[in-house]
C-alpha positions in Angstrom: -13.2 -129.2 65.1 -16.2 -128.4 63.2 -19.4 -130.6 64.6 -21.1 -132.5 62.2 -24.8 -132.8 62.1 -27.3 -135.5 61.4 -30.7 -135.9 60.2 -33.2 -138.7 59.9 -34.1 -139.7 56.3 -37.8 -141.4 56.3 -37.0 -142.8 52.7 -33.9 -144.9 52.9 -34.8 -145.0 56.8 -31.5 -144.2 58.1 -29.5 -141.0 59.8 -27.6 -139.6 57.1 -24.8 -137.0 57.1 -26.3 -133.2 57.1 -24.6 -130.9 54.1 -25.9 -127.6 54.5 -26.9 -125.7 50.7 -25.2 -122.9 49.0 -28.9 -120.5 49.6 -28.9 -121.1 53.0 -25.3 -120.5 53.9 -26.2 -117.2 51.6 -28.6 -115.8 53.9 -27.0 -116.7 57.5 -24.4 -114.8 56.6 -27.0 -112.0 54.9 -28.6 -112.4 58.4 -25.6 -112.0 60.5 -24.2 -109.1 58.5 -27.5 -107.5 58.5 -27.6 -108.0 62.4 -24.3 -106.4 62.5 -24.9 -103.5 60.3 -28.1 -102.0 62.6 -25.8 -102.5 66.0 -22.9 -101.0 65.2 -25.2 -98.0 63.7 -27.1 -98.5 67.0 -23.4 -97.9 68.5 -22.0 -95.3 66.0 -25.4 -93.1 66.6 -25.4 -93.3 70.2 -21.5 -92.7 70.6 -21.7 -89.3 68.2 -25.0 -88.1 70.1 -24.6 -88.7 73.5 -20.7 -89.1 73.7 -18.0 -86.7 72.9 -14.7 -87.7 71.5 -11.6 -85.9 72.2 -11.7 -82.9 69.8 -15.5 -82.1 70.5 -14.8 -82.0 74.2 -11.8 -79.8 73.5 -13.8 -77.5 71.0 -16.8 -77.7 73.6 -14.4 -76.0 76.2 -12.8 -73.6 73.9 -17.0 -72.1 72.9 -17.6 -72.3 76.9 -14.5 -70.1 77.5 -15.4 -67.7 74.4 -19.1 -67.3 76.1 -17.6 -66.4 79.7 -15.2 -64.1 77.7 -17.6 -62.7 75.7 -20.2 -62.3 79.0 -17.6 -60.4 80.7 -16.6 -58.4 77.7 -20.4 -57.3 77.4 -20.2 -56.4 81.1 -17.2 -54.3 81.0 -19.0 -52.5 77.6 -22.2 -52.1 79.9 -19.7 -50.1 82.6 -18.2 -48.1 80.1 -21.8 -47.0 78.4 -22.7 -46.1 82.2 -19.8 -43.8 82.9 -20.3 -42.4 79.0 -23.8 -41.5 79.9 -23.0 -39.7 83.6 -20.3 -37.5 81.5 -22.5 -36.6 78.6 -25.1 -35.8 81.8 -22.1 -33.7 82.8 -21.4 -32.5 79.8 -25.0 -31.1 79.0 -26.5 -30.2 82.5 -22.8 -28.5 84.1 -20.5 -27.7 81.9 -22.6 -26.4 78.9 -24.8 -24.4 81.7 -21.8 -22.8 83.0 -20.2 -21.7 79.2 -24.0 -20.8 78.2 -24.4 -23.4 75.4 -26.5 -25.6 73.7 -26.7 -29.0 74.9 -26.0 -31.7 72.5 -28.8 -33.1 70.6 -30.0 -36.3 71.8 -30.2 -37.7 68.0 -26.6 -36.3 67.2 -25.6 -38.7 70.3 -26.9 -41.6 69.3 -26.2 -41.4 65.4 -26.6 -44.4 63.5 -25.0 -47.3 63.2 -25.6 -49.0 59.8 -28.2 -51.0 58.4 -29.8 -54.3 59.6 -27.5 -56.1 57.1 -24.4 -54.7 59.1 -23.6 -57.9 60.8 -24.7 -60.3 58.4 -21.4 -62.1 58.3 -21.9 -63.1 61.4 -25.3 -65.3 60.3 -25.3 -68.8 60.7 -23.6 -69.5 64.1 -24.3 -70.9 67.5 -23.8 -67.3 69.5 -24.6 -65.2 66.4 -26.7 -62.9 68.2 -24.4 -62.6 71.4 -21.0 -61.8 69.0 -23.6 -59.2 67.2 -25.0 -57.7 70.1 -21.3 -57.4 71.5 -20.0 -55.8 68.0 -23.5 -53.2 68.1 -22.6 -52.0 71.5 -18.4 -51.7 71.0 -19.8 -49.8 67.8 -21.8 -47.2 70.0 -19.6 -46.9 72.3 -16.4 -45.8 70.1 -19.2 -43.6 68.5 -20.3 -41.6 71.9 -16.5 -41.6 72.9 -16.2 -39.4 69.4 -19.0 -37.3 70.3 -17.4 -36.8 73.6 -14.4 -35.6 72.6 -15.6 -33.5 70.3 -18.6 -31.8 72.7 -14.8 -31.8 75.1 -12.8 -29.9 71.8 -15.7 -27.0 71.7 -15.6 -26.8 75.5 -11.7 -25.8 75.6 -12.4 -23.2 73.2 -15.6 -21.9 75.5 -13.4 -21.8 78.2 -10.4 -19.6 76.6 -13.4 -17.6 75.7 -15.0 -17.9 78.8 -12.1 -16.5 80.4 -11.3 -13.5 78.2 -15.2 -12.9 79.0 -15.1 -12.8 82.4 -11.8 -10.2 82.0 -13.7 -8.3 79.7 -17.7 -8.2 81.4 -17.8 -5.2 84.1 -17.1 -6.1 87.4 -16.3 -3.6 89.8 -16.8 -0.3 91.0 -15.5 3.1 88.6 -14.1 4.7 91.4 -12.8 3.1 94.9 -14.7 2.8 96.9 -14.2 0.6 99.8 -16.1 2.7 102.5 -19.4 2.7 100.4 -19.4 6.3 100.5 -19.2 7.3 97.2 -22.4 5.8 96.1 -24.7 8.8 95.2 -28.0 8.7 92.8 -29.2 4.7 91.5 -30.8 3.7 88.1 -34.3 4.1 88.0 -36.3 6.9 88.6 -35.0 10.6 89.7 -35.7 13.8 90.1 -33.7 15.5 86.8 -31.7 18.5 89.1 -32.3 21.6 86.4 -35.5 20.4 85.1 -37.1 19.4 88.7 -38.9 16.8 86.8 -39.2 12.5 87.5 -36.7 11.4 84.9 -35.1 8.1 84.1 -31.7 7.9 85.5 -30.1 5.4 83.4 -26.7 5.0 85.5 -25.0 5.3 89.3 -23.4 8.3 90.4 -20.7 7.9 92.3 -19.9 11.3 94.3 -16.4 12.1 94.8 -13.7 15.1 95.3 -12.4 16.4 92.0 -9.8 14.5 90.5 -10.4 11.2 91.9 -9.3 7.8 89.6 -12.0 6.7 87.0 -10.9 3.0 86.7 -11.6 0.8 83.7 -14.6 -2.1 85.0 -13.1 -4.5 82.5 -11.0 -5.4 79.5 -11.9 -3.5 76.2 -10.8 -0.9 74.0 -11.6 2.7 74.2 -14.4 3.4 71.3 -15.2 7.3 72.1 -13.7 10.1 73.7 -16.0 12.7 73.8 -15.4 16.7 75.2 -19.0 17.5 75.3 -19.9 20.7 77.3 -23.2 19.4 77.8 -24.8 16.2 78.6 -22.2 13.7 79.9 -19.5 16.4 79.6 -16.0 15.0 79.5 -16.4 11.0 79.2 -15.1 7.6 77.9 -17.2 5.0 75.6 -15.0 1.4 76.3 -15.8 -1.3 74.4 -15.8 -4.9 76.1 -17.0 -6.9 73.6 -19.8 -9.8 74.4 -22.1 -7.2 73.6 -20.7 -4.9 76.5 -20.1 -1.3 76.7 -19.4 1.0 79.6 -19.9 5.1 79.9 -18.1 7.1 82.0 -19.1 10.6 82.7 -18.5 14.3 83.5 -14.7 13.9 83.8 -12.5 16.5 84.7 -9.5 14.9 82.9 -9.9 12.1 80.1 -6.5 10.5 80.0 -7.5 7.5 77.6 -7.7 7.8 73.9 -9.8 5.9 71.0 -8.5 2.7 69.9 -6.9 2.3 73.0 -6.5 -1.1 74.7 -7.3 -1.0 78.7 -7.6 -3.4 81.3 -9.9 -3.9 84.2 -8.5 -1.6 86.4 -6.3 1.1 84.7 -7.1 4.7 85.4 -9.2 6.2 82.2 -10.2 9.3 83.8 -10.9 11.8 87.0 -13.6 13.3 88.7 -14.8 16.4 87.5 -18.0 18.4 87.7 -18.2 19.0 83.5 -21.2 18.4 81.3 -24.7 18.4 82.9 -23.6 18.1 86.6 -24.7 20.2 89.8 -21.8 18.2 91.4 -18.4 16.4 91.1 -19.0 12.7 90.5 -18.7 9.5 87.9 -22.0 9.0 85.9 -21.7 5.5 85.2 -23.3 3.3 82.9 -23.6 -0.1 81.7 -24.8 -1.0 78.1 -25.9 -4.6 77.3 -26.7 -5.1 73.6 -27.3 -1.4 72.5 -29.8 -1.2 76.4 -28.8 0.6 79.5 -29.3 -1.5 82.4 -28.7 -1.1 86.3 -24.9 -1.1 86.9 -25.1 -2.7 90.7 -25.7 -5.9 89.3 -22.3 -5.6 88.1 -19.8 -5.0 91.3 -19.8 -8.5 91.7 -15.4 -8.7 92.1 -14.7 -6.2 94.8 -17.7 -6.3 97.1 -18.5 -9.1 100.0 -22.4 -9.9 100.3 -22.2 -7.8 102.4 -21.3 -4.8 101.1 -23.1 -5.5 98.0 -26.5 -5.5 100.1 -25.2 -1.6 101.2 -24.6 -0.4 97.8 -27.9 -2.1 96.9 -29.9 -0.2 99.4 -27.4 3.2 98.9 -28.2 3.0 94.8 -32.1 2.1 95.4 -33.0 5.6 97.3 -35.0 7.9 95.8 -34.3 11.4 95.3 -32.5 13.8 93.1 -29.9 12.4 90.7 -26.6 14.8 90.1 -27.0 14.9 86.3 
């Protein structure tokens, strides 16, 4: 029940009933909406600032598990870009060495990777520059795996090549030799034996009995056969290719011809005493790019350390050459 209110009237001097006006009613209820308005704003601000409801805490623990996942994923890219670098270390300092060529251009490794404007979808987000920086180094990597495999691709074909070279470049001894007694006159210096006279020898001589094996010191083809009754006499020109060519002279029998294919090896010749010779042996010579150089450094396949020291000091001693 509603209470009713009094008031005191000073002109008819009585209490009389108290009716409250339209205006007034107008503005306590102005007032108390008012009131209400600013608290439940007070309540609305503080609940979507400092609370979350369900959905926000569920989106809040979906970005925290994308963060973690995107963390790790940047850590497993940083593993990957380390083992990427220790094989184009490989790659440039071991296995290019050892096939003689070029390393790989630092610039050609890194390339490029697009403008500044590359990512620019990505704008406007809470973790925009994580989800970029992620996307950059994915991008470099998948683009050093690509130079990889292609520094890998020319490497194959180095070593097919490598290994036909090393078939091809001399590599042992013209005629066997095992004993080390067949090693005559070294390159270098000599006494010519007709003339009497200091003379570069440009080959070994390899003294042995007429009719002794002339073996092929690698692959190649047989590019001159020449019966010359002077000079080198009876001898063989092969052809190894890599810039490579063997001589083989003052044979007694030439049992190769031109064009022919030989391998390191097969018999090519025998001893004889023809040509310019006071003696039965092998002149032998090894030709690197059109330029005679010193043979011993080239028996490398059928001598220990040992008995390549011997041959060194047998080759080295001065004296009178046989041709």
């Amino acid at each position: 029940m509603k209470k009713i209110k009094y008031f005191y009237n000073p002109k008819s001097l009585r209490y009389e009933k108290y009716v409250e006006g339209i205006g007034r009613k107008f503005l306590k209820v102005l007032g108390f909406l008012s009131a209400a308005s600013v608290f439940a704003f007070i309540i609305v601000y503080i609940a979507y600032t400092y609370l979350d409801s369900p959905k926000e805490k569920k989106l809040k623990r979906e970005l925290s598990q994308m963060q973690e996942q995107f963390d790790l994923l940047n850590s497993k890219i940083e593993d990957i870009d380390e083992a990427l670098t220790d094989l184009q270390d490989r790659d440039d300092n071991i296995y290019r060495v050892i096939f003689e060529a070029e390393p790989i251009p630092e610039n050609v490794r890194a390339g490029g990777y697009g403008g500044s404007n590359r990512f620019e979808e990505l704008n406007g987000y809470d973790n925009s520059e994580l989800m970029k920086s992620t996307w950059e180094k994915l991008i470099q990597s998948r683009y050093k795996i690509y130079i990889q495999s292609k520094s890998y691709d020319q490497l194959a074909k180095l070593i097919k090549s490598k290994t036909e070279m090393l078939a091809s470049i001399p590599a042992i001894q013209p005629v066997s030799n095992k004993k080390l007694k067949y090693i005559g006159s070294g390159f270098g210096m000599r006494i010519d034996p007709i003339y009497k006279v200091p003379r570069m020898h440009e080959g070994i001589d390899f003294n042995a009995p007429i009719g002794t094996p002339i073996y092929a010191t690698g692959n190649g083809v047989v590019s001159l056969v020449d019966y010359d009754g002077r000079g080198y006499g009876n001898h063989v020109i092969i052809t190894h290719g890599f810039g490579y060519q063997t001589l083989y002279g003052h044979m007694s029998r030439v049992k190769v011809r031109i064009g022919q294919k030989v391998n390191r090896g097969d018999i090519i010749g025998y001893v004889g005493n023809t040509g310019k010779s006071t003696g039965p042996h092998c002149h032998y010579e090894v030709i690197k790019n059109g330029k005679k150089i010193n043979p011993i450094n080239f028996f490398f396949d059928d001598l220990t350390p040992e008995e390549y020291q011997s041959v060194l000091e047998l080759s080295n001693r001065s004296g009178q050459s046989l041709d």
